[in-house]
N, C-alpha and C positions, 0 to 999 in steps of 0.2 A: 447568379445570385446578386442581390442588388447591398450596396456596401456599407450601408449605415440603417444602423436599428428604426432612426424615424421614420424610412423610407418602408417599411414592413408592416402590416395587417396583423392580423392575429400570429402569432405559436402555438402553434400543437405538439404538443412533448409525448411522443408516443416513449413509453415506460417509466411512467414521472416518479416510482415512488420509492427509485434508490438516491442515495445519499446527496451524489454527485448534481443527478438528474432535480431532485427533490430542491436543491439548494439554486440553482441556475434558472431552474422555473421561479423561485422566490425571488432572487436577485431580479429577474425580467420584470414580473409586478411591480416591484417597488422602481423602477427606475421609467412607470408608468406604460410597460409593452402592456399589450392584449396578450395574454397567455392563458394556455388551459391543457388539460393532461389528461394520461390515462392509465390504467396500470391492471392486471389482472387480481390481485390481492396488495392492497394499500395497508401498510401497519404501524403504529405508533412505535418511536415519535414523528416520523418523517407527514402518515397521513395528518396531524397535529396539528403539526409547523406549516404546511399548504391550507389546511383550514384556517388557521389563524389567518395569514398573512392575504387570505382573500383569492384564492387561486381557483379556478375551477376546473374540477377535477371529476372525469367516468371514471365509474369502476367497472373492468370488463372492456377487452376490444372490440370494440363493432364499427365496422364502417357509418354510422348514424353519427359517431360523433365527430368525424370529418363536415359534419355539416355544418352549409354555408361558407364553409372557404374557396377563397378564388388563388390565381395566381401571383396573386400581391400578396396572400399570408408565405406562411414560412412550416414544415412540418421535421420536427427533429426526431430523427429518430435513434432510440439507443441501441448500443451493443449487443444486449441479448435479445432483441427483437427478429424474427426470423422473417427469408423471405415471406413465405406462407401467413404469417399474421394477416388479421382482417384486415385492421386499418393499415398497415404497410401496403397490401394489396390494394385498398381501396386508393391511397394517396397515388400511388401507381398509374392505376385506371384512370384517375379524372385526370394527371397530367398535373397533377401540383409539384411546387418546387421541395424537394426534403432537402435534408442536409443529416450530416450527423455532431453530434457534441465539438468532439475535437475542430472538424471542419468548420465550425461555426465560430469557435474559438480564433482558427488561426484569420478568419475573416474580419471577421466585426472588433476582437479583443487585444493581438497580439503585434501589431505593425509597430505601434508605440511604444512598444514598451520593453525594457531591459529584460529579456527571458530569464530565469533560472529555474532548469528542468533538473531534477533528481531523477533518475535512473538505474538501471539495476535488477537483479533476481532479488535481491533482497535488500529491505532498511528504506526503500525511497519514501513510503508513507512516514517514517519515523523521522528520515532527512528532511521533509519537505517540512513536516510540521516545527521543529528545528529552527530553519532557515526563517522558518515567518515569525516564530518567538525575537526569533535575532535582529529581524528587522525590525518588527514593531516594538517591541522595548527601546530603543532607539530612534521611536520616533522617524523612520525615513518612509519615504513616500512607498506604496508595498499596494500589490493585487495579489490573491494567494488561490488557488484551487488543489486542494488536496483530496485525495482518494480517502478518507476515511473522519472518521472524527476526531474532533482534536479537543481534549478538555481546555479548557478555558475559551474557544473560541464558541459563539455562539452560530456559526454557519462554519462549511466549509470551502465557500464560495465566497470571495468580496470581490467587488470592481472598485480599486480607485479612479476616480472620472475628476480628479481636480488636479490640473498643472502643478506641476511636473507629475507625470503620472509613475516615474521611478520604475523600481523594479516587479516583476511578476512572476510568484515562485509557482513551479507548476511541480504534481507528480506526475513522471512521463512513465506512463505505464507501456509495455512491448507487448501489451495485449490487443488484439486487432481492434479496430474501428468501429466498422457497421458491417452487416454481411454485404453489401457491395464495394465494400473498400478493406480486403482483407489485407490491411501494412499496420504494424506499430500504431496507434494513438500519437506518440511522439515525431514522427513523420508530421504530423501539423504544428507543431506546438516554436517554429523557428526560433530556434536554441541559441542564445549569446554565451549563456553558462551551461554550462554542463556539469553535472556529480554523475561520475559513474562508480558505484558501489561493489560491481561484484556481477560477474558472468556466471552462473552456471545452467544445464538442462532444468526445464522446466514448460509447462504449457503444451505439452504432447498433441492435446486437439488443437493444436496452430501449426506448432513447426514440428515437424516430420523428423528429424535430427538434430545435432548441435550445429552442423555446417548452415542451418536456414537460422537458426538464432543466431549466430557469427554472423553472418548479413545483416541482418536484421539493426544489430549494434553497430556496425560497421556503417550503414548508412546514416544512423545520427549523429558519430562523430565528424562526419561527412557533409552532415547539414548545419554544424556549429556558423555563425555567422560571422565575418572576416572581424580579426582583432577581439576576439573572445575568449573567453578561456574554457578550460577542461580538466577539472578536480577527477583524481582514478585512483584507485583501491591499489595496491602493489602488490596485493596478500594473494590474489586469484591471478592464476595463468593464462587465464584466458583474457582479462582485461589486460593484463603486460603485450600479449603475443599481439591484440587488435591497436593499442596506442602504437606498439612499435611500429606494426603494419603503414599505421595511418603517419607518422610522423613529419613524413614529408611533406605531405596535404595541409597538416595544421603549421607548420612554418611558412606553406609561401601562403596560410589566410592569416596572418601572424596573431595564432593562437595560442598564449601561454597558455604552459602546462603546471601542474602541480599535484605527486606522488604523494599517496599517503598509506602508513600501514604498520603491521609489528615487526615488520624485516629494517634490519639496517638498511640504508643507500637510499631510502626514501627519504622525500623532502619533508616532510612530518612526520617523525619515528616515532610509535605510543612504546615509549622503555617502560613507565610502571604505570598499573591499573589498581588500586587497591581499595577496599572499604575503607572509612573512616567516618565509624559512627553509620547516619542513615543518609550520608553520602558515601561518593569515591573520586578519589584522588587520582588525577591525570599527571603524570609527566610526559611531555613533549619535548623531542628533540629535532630542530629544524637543522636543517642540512649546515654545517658550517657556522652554526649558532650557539649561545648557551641554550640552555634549556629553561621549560618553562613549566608551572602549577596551574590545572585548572582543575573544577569540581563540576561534579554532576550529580542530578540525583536518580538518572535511569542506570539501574543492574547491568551488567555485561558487557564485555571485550567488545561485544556488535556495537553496543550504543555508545560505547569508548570512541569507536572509531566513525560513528554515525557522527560523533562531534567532531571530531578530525576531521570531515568534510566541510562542517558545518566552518570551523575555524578558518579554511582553507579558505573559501568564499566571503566569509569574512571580512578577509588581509585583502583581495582581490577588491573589493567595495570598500576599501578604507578606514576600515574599521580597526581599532587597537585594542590589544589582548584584554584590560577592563571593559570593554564595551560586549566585546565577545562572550565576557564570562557574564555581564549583565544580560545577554540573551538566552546562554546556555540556563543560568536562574529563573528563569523565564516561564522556561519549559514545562508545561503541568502533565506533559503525557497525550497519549493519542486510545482513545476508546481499543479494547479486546488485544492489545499490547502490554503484556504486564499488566496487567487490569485487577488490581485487586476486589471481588465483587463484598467478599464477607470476610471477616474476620472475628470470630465470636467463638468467647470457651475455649479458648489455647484452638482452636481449627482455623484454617484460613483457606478461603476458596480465591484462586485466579483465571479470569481469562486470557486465553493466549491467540492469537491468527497465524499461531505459526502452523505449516504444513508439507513445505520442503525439508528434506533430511537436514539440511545444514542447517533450519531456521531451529528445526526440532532440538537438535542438535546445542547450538547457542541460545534458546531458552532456557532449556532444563540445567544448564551449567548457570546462566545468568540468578536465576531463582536459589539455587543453591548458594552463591554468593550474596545473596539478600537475607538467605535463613539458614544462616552456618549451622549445623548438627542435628536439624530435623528430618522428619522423613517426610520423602516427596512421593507423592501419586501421582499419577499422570493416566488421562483418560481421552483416548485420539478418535479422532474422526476421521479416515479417508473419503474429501471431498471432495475435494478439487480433483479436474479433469485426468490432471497427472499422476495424483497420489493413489487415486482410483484402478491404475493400473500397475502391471508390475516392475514396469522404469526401476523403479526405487524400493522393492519389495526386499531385497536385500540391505540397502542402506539406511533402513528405518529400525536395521537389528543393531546396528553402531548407535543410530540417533539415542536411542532409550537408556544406553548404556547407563546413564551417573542413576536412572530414577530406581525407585527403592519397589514399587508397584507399578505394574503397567497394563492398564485397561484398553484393549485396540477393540474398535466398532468395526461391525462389517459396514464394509464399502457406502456410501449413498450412492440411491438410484442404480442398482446392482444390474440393472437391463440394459445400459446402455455400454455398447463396449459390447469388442468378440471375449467372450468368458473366459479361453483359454489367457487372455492378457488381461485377466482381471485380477486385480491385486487381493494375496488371500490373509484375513486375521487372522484365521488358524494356523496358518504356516508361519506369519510372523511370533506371535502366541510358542511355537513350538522351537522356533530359532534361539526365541528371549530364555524360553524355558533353559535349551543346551547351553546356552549362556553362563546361566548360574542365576537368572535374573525370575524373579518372580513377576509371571504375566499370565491374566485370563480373557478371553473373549470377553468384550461386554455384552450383557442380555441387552434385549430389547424391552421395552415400554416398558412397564410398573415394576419389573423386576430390577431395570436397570439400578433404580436406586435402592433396594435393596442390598444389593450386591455391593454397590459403591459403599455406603452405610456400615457394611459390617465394616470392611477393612480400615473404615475412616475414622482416626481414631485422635482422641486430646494429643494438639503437639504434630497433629502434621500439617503438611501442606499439598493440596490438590490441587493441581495444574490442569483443566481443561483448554483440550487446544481442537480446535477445528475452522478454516474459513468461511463456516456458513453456522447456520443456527442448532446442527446438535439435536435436535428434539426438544429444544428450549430445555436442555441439561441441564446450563449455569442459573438460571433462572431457579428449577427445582430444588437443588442443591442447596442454592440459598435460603430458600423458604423454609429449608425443612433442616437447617442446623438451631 
């Protein structure tokens, strides 16, 4: 692969029309590559944002729109592209050069520049987003690609290209590659900082076990680069059991470290979380320090602590507790995170991406402490690969616990997966029930709102959570309060 963008022909972005992808295709235009995409259903705002911006874009894979490339172009192809895809196959056949995102990243993007990778089962989209308010409110020199939207930011993709090129905050997702490079995303992304947030199972159609996601994390702390550092969660056991694992490794790359969590003995102890007003109040107690006041204005212990990384990184970059709390002020939020979509006539609709039990879990508690003594709905989607199945079919009867209503969807894409490990809403429906908890299946199409409708009522609060589109739910919901 040849090592400088001028040196390159066209890009072909086989799957241009997610977020990440959407955004990298734009950055390449403006910094005048030849680039063009393709995607099987393009949807606003992403198809929008490449019209605007001048991009040209198939709709529909077909080997036709590899035409005219030689072996001077470049063909990236994304994550969810399969072998079998036309154009993957066609790029195949003629012998062109591909690549994938990450790979491309750690080529053309990452040699220069200061890494800081957020990581984790959970919070690295909320960290990362975080860490780039923190920068750029301060002005320091800053590259950022994060996994999701970030309000205030008009992309999710910048290249800084002006000396000193500083730092470059990445989300390091532990979700694989491309199908010929099944490792971590993060595996390319050559790590100086490190956040790691939080180990636990999750991504079943990847890792087989928790012993292949232990590797998995074990090889990034492993790739931290000599004299960097490594901010870690204290509150999960499985990140304590892999730092200690690693310890010896990161002394002789002499890689400071720095604990963070609600346990005493960590080097950033969160002792109080509380409302005040339509913020909340941090107290921090650093190892052998007084303590200290900050404010926020995201909900919940998670995002308490999602700034306790944030803090952490920080102090490591120089940064002094007014500058820090200038970042955290910063903060406008991250799209389908707390998302409030409507709020009209005492009702209030939010969207949520949460999908692991834990995440489920610290939502519905987070929201709670945003709307002390109303009643919460809650309307889930099993979507994701994992949630899909029955891993967690039990731990989604704790997740629900504090919500006042509970609406669970059957599965998406109920076909794929042996049935017997297929995760059931009826079963969970009838757990909630023995609970004590009021839960129904939700209908499907025009009934679904219906259904939601009757029980939704002046004065509550409706928490839809799924990581994919729901049947454009939040959408409906809005319209029709």
């Amino acid at each position: 692969m040849k090592k400088g963008l001028a040196e390159l022909g066209r890009i072909h972005i086989v799957g241009v029309g997610g977020t990440l992808m959407g955004a990298f295709a734009i950055l390449l235009h403006k910094k005048g590559v030849k680039v063009t995409g393709s995607d099987q259903v393009l949807y606003p705002p992403m198809s929008d944002r490449l019209k605007e911006a001048g991009v040209t874009i198939f709709q529909g894979y077909r080997a036709e729109n590899l035409s005219g490339l030689t072996t001077e172009d470049l063909v990236v192809i994304g994550n969810v592209i399969r072998r079998d895809n036309s154009e993957a196959a066609a790029a195949v056949s003629a012998g062109l050069p591909m690549t994938s995102l990450p790979e491309f990243m750690e080529t053309f993007f990452l040699s220069g520049t200061r890494n800081v990778v957020a990581c984790g089962t959970h919070g690295k989209t909320t960290v990362s987003a975080m860490l780039t308010a923190l920068f750029r409110s301060n002005s320091l020199p800053l590259s950022y690609f994060i996994g999701g939207a970030v309000l205030g930011l008009e992309q999710s993709f910048h290249l800084n290209s002006i000396p000193p090129r500083g730092a470059f905050v990445l989300e390091g997702d532990e979700y694989d590659t491309v199908y010929w490079d099944k490792v971590p995303k993060f595996n390319h992304y050559l790590p100086d900082d490190v956040i790691l947030t939080s180990i636990e199972y999750d991504h079943a159609d990847i890792y087989p076990d928790m012993d292949a996601l232990r590797i998995a994390f074990q090889g990034l702390l492993q790739r931290i680069r000599p004299r960097g550092t490594l901010t870690y969660c204290s509150d999960y056991p499985e990140v304590m059991n892999l730092v200690q694992k690693e310890l010896g490794s990161l002394a002789q790359r002499e890689i400071k470290c720095l604990s963070y969590g609600t346990k005493a003995g960590c080097d950033l102890h969160l002792v109080r979380h509380e409302k005040k007003g339509e913020r909340f109040q941090l107290e921090v107690q650093p190892r052998g320090q007084d303590p200290f006041e900050l404010t926020l204005s995201a909900p919940g212990q998670h995002n308490a602590l999602n700034a306790l990384a944030c803090v952490s990184v920080g102090f490591f970059h120089g940064l002094d507790l007014s500058h820090i709390q200038k970042g955290l002020n910063a903060f406008q939020g991250v799209k389908r995170r707390q998302e409030v979509r409507a709020d009209k006539e005492g009702r209030t609709v939010i969207d949520d991406f949460a999908h692991h039990p834990t995440a489920v879990r610290e939502t519905l508690r987070a929201i709670q402490e945003k709307y002390p003594g109303r009643r919460l709905l809650v309307a889930f989607e099993p979507r994701s690969a994992t949630s899909r199945r029955k891993v967690f079919q039990r731990d989604y009867a704790q997740a629900f616990g504090s919500a006042d209503l509970v609406f669970i969807a059957k599965p998406f894409d109920q076909g794929k997966g042996p049935l017997q490990d297929s995760f059931s809403a009826e079963e969970l429906v009838q757990d909630l029930l023995a609970s004590g908890k009021k839960a129904e299946v939700l209908a499907s199409g025009e009934a679904r709102l219906q259904q939601l409708f009757s029980h939704f009522k002046v004065g509550d609060v409706l928490l839809i959570l799924s990581n994919g589109g729901f049947d454009n739910l939040v959408n409906l919901v809005t319209l029709k309060l």
